[in-house]
N, C-alpha and C positions, 0 to 999 in steps of 0.2 A: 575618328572618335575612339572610344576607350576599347572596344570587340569585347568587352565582357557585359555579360546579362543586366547585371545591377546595377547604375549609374553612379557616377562618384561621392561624395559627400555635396563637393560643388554645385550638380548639379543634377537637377529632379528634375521629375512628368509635373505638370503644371494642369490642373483644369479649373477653368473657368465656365461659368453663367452667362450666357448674355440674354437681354430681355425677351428676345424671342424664343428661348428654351433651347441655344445651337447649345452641342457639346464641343467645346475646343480642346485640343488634347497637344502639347508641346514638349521641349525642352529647352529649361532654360536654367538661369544659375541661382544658385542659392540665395545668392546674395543680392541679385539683381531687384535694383529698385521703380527699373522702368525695362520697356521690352521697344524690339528694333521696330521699326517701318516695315510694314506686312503690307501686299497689296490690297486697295480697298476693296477688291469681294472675297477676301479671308475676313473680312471685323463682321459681326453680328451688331445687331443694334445697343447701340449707347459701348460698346464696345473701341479701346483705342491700345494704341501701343501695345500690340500683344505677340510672344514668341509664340507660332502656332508652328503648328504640323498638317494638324485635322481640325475640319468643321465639321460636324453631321447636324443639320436643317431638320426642323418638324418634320418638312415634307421628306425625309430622308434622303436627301440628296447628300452626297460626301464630297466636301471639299479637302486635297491634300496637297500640302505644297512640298515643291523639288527644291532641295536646297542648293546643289551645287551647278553651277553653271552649263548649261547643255551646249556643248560645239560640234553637235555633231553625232554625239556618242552613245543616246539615246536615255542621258539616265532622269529625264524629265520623263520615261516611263517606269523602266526601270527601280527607279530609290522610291517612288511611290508604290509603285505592286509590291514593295518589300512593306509596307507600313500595311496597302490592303491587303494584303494575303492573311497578317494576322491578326485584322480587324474581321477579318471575313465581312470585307463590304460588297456590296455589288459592284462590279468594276463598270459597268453598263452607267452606274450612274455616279461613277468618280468623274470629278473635275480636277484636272491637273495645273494646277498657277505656283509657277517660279517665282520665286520667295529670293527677295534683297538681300543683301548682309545684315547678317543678326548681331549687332554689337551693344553690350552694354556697359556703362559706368556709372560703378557705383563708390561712389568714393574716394574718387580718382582710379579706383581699380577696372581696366577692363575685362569685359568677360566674352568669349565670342557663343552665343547662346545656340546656335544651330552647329558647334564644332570646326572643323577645320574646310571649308565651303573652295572647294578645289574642281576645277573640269577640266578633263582632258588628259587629266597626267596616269589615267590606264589605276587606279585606284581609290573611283569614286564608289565602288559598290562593296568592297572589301572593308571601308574604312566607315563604312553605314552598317554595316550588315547585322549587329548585334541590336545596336540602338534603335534603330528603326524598329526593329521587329518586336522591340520592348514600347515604342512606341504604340504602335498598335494593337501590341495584346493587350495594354492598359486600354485603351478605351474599350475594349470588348469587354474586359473583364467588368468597368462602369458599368457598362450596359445589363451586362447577364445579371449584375448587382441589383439592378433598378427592377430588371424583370421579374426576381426571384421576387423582392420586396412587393414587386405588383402582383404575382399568383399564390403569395405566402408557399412556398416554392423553397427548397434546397438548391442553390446555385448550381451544386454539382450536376442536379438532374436537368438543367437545360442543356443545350446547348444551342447554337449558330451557325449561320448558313445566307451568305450571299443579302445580307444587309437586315434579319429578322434573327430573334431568339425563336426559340420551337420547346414550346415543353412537351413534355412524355406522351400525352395525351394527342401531339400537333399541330394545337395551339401555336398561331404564331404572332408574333407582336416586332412590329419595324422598329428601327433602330432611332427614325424617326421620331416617334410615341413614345422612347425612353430616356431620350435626349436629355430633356429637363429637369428630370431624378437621378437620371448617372451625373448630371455634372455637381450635383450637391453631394454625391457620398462621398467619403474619405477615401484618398485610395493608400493601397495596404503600404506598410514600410517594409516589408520583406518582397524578393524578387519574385515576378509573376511567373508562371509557368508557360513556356510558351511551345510553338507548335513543333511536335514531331514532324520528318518531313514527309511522313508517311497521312499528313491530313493537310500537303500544303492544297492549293484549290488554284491556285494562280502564279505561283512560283513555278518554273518550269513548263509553264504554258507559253503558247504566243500570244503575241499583244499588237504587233505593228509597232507604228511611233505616233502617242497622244500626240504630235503636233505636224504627222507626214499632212494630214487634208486641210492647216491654214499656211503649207509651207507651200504645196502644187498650186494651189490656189490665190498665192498672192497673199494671203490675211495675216499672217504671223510678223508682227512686231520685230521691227531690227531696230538696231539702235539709232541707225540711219533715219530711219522712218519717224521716231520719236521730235517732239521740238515743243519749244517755250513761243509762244505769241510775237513774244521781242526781243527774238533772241539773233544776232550780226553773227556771220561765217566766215570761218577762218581758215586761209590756204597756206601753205609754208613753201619756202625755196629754203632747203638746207642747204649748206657747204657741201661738195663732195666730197671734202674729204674730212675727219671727225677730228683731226686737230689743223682743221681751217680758219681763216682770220677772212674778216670782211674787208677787202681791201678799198671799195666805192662804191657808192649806194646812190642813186638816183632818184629820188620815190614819186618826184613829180610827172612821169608820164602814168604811172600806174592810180596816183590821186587824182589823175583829170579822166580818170574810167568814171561815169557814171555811175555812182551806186556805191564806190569804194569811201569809207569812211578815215582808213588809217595805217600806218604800216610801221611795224615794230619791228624791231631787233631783239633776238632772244639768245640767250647768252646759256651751253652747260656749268652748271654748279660741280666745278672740279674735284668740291667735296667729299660730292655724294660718288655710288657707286653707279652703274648702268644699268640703263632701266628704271632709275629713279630720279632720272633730270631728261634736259633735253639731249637728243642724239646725238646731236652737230649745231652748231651754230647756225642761225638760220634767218631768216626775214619772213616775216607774215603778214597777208595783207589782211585787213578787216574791211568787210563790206556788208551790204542789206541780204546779199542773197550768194546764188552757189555762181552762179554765171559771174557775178562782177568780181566776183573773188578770182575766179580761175582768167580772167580776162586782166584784172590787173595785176595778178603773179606774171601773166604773160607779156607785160607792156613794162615789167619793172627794168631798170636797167642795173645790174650790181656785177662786181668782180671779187671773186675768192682769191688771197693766198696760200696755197700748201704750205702744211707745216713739215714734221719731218715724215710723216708718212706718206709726202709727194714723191718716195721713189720707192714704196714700195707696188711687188706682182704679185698674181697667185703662181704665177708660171716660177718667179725665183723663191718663191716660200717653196715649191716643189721640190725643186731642184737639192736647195737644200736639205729636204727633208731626205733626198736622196742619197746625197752623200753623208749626212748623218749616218743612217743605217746602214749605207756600206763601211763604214768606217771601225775602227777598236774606239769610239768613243764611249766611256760610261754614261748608259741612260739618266735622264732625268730622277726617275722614281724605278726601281725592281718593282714591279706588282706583284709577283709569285714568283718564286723558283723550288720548284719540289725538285727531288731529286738532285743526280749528277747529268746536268744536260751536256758536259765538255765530254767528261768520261762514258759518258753512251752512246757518243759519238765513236768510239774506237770500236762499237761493237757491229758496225752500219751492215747490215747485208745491201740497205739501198738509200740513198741519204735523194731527196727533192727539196728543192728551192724554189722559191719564186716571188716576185715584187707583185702588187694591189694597190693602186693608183685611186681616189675616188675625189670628186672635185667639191671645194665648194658649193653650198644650197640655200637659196632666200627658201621663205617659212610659203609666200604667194598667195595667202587667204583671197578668199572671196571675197569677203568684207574687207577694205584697208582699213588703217587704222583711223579710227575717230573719238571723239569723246561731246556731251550734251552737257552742259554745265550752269548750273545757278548756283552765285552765290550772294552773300547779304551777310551784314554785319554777326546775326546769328544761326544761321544755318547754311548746308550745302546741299541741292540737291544733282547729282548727276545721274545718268546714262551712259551706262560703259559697256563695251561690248570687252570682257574680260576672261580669263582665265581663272585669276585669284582676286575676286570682292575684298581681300582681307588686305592685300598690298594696295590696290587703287585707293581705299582708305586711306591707307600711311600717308601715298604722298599727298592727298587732300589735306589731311590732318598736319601734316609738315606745315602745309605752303601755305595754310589758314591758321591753324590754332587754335580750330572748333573747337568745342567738348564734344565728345568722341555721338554722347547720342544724338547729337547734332547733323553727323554725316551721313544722307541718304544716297546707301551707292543702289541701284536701281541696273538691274542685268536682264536685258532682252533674249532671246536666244541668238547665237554666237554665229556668224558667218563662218567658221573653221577658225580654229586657232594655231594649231602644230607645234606647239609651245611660242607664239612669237606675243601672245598676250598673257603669258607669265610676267612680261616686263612690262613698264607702265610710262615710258619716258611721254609719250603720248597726251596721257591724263594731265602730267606735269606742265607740257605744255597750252592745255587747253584750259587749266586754272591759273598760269601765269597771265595768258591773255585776255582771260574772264576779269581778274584783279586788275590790269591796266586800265581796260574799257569801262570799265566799271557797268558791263551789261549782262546778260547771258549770254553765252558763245557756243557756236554748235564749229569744235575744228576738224577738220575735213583730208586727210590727206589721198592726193591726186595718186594713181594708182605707178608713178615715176617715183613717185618721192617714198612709197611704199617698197617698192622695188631696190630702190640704189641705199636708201639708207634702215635695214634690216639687223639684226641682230643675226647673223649668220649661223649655219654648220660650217664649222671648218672643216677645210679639205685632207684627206687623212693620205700617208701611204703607210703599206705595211711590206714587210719582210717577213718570209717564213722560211725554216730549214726543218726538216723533218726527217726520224732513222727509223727504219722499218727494219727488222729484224727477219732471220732465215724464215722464220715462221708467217711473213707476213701481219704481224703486228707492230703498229705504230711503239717506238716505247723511250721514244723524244719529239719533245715539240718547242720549239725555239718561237716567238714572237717578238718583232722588232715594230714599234710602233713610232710614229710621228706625226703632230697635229697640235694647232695652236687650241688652246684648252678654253673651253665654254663657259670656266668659271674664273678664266683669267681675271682680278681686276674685281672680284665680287664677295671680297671677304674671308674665301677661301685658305686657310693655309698651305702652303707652297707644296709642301708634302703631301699634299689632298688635292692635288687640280687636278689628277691621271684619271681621277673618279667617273669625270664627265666625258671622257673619252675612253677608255677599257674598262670590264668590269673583270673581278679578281675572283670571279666564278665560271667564267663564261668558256664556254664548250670551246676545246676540249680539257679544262683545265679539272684533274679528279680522274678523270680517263684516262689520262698516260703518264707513267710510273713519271717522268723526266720531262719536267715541267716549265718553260721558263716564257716571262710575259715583261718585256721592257716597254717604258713609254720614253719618246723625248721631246722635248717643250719646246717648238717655235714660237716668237714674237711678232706676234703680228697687231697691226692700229687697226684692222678691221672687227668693228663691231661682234661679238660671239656672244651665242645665248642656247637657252634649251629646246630641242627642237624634237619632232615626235620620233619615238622611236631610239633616239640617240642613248647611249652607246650602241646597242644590240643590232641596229641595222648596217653602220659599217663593217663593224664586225663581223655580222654574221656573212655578209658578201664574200667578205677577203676568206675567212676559215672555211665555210662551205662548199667556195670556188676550190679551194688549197684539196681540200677532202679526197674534192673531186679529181684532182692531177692524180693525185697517189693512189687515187683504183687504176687511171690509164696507166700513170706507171709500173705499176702493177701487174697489166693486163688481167684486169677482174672486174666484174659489175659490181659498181657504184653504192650495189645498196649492200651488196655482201661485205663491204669495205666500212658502209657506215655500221653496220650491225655490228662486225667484231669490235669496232671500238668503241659502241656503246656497251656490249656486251651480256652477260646474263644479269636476269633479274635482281636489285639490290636496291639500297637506296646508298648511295653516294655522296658522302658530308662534303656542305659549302663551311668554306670559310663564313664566321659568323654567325651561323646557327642555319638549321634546317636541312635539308636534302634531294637530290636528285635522284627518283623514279625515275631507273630507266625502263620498267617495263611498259612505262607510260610514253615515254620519250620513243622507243621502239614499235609502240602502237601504232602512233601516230606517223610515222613512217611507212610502214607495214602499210598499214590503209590508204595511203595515197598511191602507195606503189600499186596497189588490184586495182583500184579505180581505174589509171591511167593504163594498166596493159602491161604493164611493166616488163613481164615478161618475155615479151618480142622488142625488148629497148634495145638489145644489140644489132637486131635485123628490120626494123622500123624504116620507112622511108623520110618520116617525120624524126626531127631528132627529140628527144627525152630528157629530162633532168631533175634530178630530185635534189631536197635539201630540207634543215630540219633544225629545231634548235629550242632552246629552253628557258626563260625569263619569269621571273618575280611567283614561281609555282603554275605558269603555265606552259605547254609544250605544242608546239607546232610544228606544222610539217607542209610543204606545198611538191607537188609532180606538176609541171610543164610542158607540153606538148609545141613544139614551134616546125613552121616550115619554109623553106627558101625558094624562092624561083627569083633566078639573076641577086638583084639587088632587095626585094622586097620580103623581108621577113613579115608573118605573121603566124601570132602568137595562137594557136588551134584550139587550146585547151588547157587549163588551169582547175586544178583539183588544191584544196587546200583541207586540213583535218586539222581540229584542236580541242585541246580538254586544257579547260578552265575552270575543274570542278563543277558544283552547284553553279546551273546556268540561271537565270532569274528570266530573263525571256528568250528562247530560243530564233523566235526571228527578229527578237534586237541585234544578238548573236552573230545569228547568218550576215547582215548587213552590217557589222562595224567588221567583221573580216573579210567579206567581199571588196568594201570602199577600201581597206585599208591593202590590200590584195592590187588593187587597180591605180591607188595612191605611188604604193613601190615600185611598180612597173613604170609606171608614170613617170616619177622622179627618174629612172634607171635608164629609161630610154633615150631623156633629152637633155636634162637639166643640169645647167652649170651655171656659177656664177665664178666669172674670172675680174680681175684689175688691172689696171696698168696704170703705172705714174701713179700708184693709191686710188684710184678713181673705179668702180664699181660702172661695168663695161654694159650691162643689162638694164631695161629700162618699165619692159614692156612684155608684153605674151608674146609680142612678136621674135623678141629675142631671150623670148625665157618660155618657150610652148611647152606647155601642157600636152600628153598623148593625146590624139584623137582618138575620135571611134573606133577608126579604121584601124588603129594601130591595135587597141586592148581586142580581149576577148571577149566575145559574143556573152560569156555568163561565166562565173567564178563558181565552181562544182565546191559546196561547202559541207565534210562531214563535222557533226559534231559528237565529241565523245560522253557519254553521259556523266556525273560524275556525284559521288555522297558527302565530299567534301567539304569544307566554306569554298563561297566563289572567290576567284582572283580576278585581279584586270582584264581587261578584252579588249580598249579600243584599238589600240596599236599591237596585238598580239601578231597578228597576219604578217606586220612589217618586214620581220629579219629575212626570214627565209625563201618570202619570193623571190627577191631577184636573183640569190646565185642559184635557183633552181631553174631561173629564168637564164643566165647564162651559161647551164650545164647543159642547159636542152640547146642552144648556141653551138659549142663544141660540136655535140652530135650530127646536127645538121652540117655544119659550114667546116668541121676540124680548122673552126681560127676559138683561141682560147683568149676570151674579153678579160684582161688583167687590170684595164681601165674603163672607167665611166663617166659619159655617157656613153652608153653600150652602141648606139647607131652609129655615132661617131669612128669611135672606135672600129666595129664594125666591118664597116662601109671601107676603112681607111685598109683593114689587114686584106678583105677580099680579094 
């Protein structure tokens, strides 16, 4: 959304009346001539098509809706306390219901009335934080309106508190009782004043998660869970490999399953880009239910032929990427070169090297991928378990030719997403199949076909050379990078694909006079898409493992090493505008190292590691604690500190850097996805495990820094820096130094 006070010309605070006296309080467009599909206990009586925000009920009950998709990340509590705090409602008696895509057309012109409805991508609360809060100081201000006019009263001399006005006297009147005269007054055309954060009431409190007690309990709505009366289920057998051909198809063992009604062939639109068509080529069966679907995918009899990516590895993408980077080839893209990095080279008091190996990652959600589908000649209604409402539209809108207020995208909350429902090929498929059958279709993908055909992270290596001066200051830094690109293939211009894999800020780039960051582009048919975390987590692995050499090289602690080369307090211009705090960046450092002991890290029995790093205005830091006996590492202790500015709920906070804290490890310890002959080698948990218990740690020690700021991102904040804090504390213990991941693997293999 816009982050300024005042809303555009486009688009106003809307209030309306409905017969029961509720105040509705919204945004939507100026121009809009009709408003999206709101869940039916947002509408008040005689009440329809309305962009809402807030309800407030006689009975003063507040209704607030969440607009952007929750996966996880908590901002179904979160982007609502930003609305009540400066509604000053009682939170006690907020009800929080996720709110659809808002889309309007008026005139052929679309408007998206709730803004840019995004989850998961680490900038749902940033890109609310203005509007919202403009949001609900207009309805207060309604209210304080209504009450002044009821006590013949100076507005100024009320004020509010926890869901009543209070005049001078103590007089107090619910928010309730004023419902039905705030929503008749005009509200003002100049910007409301809104709250200093010195009277927030709920900002910067805890909250939990509105939706942890129907989530333990079983009661919380998946999209899985959702269904139409008569609505046939759909299972897919993709090609394994994404430029496969159907080479025989048998469909009669699979139509003599009981219960199976059909079996189609679905073909990608070469046209389109990825994630806007089907994956792979595939075969789907249609049946009454989940059993005969997955019973006659299993009885089908078909053969694929490879096309030309039947010979490709991840093992020879490696290889290559290997001798890429050792090689005088000119990279693909320069991303930076400050300075003379040949010529600072001649100054070397102590020059280290070293290669960073990290593999291939499917996205693994909880949920696979699915989609719930009705359509009819005039409207569409689905259930999508999504990332982005605004794209599951498009390709509805593509493959139908709805009029846009036509299409009901309808979002449950999210089984995890990682980025791998950023794309949509899914939906595509489950409204191509809807359109053949001509019924509702609930498509289903089996937790293989989820696995093998994914939108991948590609596997990266990196090359470092680094000069350290008599002084023990770094004052070159060389980066050689290689990795088939996430936006290969998506629009992208050529000169722009390094984006999704290095970032042209990214630590230590500003911190050392002699600068240099190459990428080089492998080709690969393997599916690639946005995945959480990505760029900043491989990144940060390789540069904070790297860090960490050149203290042992050195022979110096770790954190003396990281401190001179953050150095004294400044702020530090990014390319592009804004800057790097390092006395922030150095904070957070600082505070993980006292938590963990840091002090005794040379003479520890346990080994130690630290590691730290900085993205999108926020600064993390994670210390490690691990220990070995024979073969069996575990991980003792995990401290992590982060300032993200203005926190909105501190124990939403603690729990999206803890998960995302045990996420990294997680990924670090086991996870790879390799190929051979093109073919996607993983199927299953059993060949793609998740840590166990046994593996993580007992409890993730989370400082948080307080901050007067605006807030920034948080869900993936924790990602970069756990794991090479996680393999520095390795080192310590074992003196074997993990240059490749998966780290047990690995490991296991140097002991």
């Amino acid at each position: 959304m816009s982050g300024q006070t005042q809303l555009s010309r486009r688009r106003f605070l809307q209030v309306l009346a409905g017969t029961a006296g509720a105040l509705i309080v919204g945004i939507r467009s100026a121009h809009a001539a009709t408003t999206p599909q709101v869940p039916a206990d947002m509408l008040g009586d005689n009440l329809s098509d309305l962009g809402l925000y807030v309800r407030i009920d006689q009975n003063g009950d507040v209704l607030i809706g969440a607009r952007d998709p929750d996966t996880g990340t908590g901002v179904n509590t979160a982007l609502p306390r930003i609305i009540a705090d400066e509604l000053d409602a009682d939170w006690q008696r907020v009800r929080v219901l996720p709110l659809g895509l808002g889309v309007d057309n008026s005139n052929g012109h679309l408007h998206w009335l709730y803004g840019q409805q995004v989850g998961g991508t680490g900038n749902s609360i940033p890109r609310a934080w203005r509007d919202l809060r403009v949001a609900g100081a207009l309805a207060r201000w309604l209210l304080v309106q209504a009450a002044a006019q009821q006590l013949n009263l100076p507005a100024e001399r009320l004020r509010t508190e926890k869901g009543v006005v209070i005049a001078p006297n103590g007089h107090r009147i619910g928010y309730g009782q004023l419902a039905a005269a705030a929503a008749k007054i005009t509200p003002p055309t100049t910007p409301i004043p809104l709250k200093t954060p010195d009277h927030f009431s709920l900002i910067g409190q805890p909250a939990g998660d509105v939706d942890a007690r129907g989530i333990v309990t079983g009661q919380t709505p998946y999209s899985l869970d959702q269904s139409f009366a008569d609505a046939v289920v759909a299972v897919l057998a993709h090609s394994p490999w994404p430029d496969g051909q159907l080479d025989d198809l048998d469909k009669a063992p699979a139509l003599a399953i009981k219960g199976v009604i059909d079996v189609i062939e679905l073909k990608p639109d070469p046209k389109l880009q990825p994630g806007q068509t089907v994956i792979a080529p595939a075969v789907a069966v249609i049946a009454e239910n989940t059993w005969a679907a997955l019973q006659g995918r299993r009885a089908l009899k078909l053969d694929w032929k490879a096309g030309a990516s039947g010979s490709e590895s991840t093992a020879a993408l490696e290889q290559q990427a290997t001798n890429l980077l050792n090689s005088d080839s000119a990279p693909t893209t320069r991303v930076r070169d400050d300075g003379d990095v040949d010529k600072a080279g001649h100054k070397a008091a102590r020059r280290v090297e070293a290669m960073y190996y990290q593999p291939w990652l499917a996205h693994a959600a909880s949920e696979p991928m699915n989609c719930l589908v009705r359509l009819d000649k005039t409207s569409a209604i689905l259930f999508v378990p999504t990332q982005s409402p605004v794209q599951a539209w498009t390709i509805v809108q593509r493959l139908t030719g709805l009029p846009a207020d036509q299409i009901d995208i309808r979002v449950s909350r999210v089984g995890g997403g990682y980025g791998r429902r950023l794309d949509h090929d899914y939906v595509a498929e489950a409204v191509l199949l809807a359109q053949a059958v001509n019924k509702p279709l609930r498509l289903f993908w089996p937790r293989d076909e989820d696995m093998t055909h994914d939108y991948y992270r590609s596997g990266t290596v990196h090359k470092f050379s680094a000069i350290v001066d008599a002084k023990r200051h770094i004052i070159a830094w060389n980066q050689r990078l290689a990795s088939a690109s996430a936006l290969s293939g998506r629009g992208t211009p050529s000169d722009h694909l390094w984006t999704s894999e290095v970032g042209v800020n990214q630590l230590p780039a500003g911190f050392v006079p002699n600068y240099r960051s190459d990428w080089f582009s492998l080709a690969s048919s393997l599916p690639r898409g946005p995945h959480r975390g990505m760029p900043e987590t491989t990144n940060a692995f390789a540069v904070e493992s790297f860090i960490d050499e050149i203290a042992h090289a050195l022979k110096e602690d770790p954190l003396d090493t990281h401190l001179r080369l953050i150095g004294d307090p400044r702020l530090v211009p990014l390319q592009g505008g804004g800057a790097i705090d390092t006395a922030r960046l150095a904070n957070v450092l600082k505070l993980v190292a006292d938590r963990i002991n840091w002090k005794d890290w040379l003479h520890s029995i346990n080994g130690l590691g630290l590691a730290c790093w900085y993205m999108d205005g926020a600064y993390v830091a994670h210390a490690v604690e691990v220990s070995l006996q024979g073969n069996q590492l575990t991980i003792d202790r995990v401290v992590c500190a982060v300032d993200v500015g203005r926190v909105i709920n501190p124990q939403g906070l603690e729990g999206q850097v803890a998960g995302a804290t045990l996420d990294a490890l997680s990924t670090a310890l086991n996870l790879a996805i390799t190929s051979k002959d093109g073919k996607v080698e993983q199927s299953s948990w059993k060949d793609y495990p998740l840590a166990s218990m046994a593996q993580l740690p007992n409890k993730v020690e989370v400082i948080t820094v307080p901050g007067e700021g605006d807030p920034t991102g948080a869900s993936f904040i924790a990602m970069p820096s756990a794991v090479p804090a996680l393999a520095n504390a390795v080192f310590r213990v074992s003196a074997v130094r993990v240059r490749r991941l998966p780290l047990m693997k690995e490991l296991l293999r140097m002991l």
